[in-house]
N, C-alpha and C positions, 0 to 999 in steps of 0.2 A: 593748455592747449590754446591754440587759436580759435575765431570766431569762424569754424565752420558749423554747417548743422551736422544735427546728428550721423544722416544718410552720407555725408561726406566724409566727417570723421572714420567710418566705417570703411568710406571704399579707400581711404589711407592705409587704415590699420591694414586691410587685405590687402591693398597692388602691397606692400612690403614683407606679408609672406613670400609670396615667388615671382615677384615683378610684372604679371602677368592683368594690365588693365582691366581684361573682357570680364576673366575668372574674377576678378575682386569685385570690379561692378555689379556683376551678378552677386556673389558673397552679399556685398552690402543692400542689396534688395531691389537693384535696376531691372528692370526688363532684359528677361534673355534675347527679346528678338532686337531689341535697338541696342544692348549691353558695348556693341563695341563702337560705336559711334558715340554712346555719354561717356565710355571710358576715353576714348577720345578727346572729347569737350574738356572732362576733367581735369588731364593730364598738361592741359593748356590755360587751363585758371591758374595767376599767378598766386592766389591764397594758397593752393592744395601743390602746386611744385613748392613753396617755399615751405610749410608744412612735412612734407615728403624731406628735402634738403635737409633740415632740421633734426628728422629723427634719425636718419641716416647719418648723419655729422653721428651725434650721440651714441647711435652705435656703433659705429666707427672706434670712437674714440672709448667706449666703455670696453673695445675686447684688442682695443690695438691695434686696430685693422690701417696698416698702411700701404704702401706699395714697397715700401724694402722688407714687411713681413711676407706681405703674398710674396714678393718674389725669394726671399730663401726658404721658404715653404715648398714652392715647384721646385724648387732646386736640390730639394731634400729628397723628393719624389723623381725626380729628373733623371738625379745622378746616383741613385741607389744600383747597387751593386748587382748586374745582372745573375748572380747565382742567390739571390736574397729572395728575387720573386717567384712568387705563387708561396714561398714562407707563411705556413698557420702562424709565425708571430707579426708577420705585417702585414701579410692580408694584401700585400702590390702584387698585382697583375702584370702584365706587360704592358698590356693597353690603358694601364695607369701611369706609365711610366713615358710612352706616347704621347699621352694627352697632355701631362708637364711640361715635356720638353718643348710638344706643340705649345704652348701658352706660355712659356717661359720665351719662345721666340717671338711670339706675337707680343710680348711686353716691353722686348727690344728691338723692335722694329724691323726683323732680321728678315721679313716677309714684304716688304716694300720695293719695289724697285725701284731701283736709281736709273735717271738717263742722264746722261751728257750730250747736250748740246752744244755748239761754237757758230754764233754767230757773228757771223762779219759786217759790218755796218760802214756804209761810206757818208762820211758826212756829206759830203756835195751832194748826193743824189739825194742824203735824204731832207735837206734843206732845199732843193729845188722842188722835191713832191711837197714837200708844205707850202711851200709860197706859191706853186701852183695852185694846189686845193685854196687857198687863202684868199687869192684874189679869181677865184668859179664862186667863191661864197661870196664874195665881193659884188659882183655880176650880179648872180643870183637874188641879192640881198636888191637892189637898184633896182630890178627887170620888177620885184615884186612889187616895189614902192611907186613905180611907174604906172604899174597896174593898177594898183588901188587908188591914185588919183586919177586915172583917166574912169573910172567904173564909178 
């Protein structure tokens, strides 16, 4: 482990049950009334994010947890054979089967919206508004200097 103290270690170990700052803050012995402001503070120490990265990496990596397993996993769930659900041997719902697909689109980005734009741009105009602004800052830049030595 790293050099946290004990009280820290603890609110790691808990926000990693269910990601949930406040509840683990308190878990590890915070004040319920200020619980969500030190889980705050916390979550913002770089010791306890690289702590947190850390075990997470590890377990990650000790059950295989990728994103091509999660995603043929929803996809397992996803595309299950609508006369399979509510099946006592799989236990899918419908609204299991919803929530995949919803999550399997939100993995592909398939909830984003695209816009298109076309803009047209003329060079002349737009090199005359800069050399306009250019030489107002110009002026601008003079009138001050003017000022401060007459003052």
């Amino acid at each position: 482990m790293g050099k946290l103290s004990p009280k820290k270690e603890r609110f790691v170990e808990e926000y990693l049950i269910d990601l949930n700052a406040t509840q683990a803050a308190i878990r590890a012995g915070y004040s319920e009334k200020g619980a969500r402001q030190q889980a705050h503070k916390l979550l913002t120490k770089v010791d306890i994010k690289k702590e947190i990265a850390e075990r997470t990496k590890k377990v990650n990596k000790k059950y295989a947890i990728d994103h091509d397993s999660i995603r043929q996993e929803l996809a397992s769930l996803a595309f299950i054979s609508v006369s399979r659900l509510g099946d006592k041997e799989t236990g899918i719902k419908a609204q299991d089967k919803i929530k995949a697909l919803d999550c399997l689109a939100k993995m592909e980005g398939m909830y984003i919206q695209k816009a298109e734009t076309e803009i047209t741009l003329n060079p002349q105009t737009a090199m005359e508004k800069l050399t306009e602004q250019l030489f107002k800052a110009k002026e601008n830049d003079k009138q001050n200097s003017d000022d401060n030595e007459t003052a």
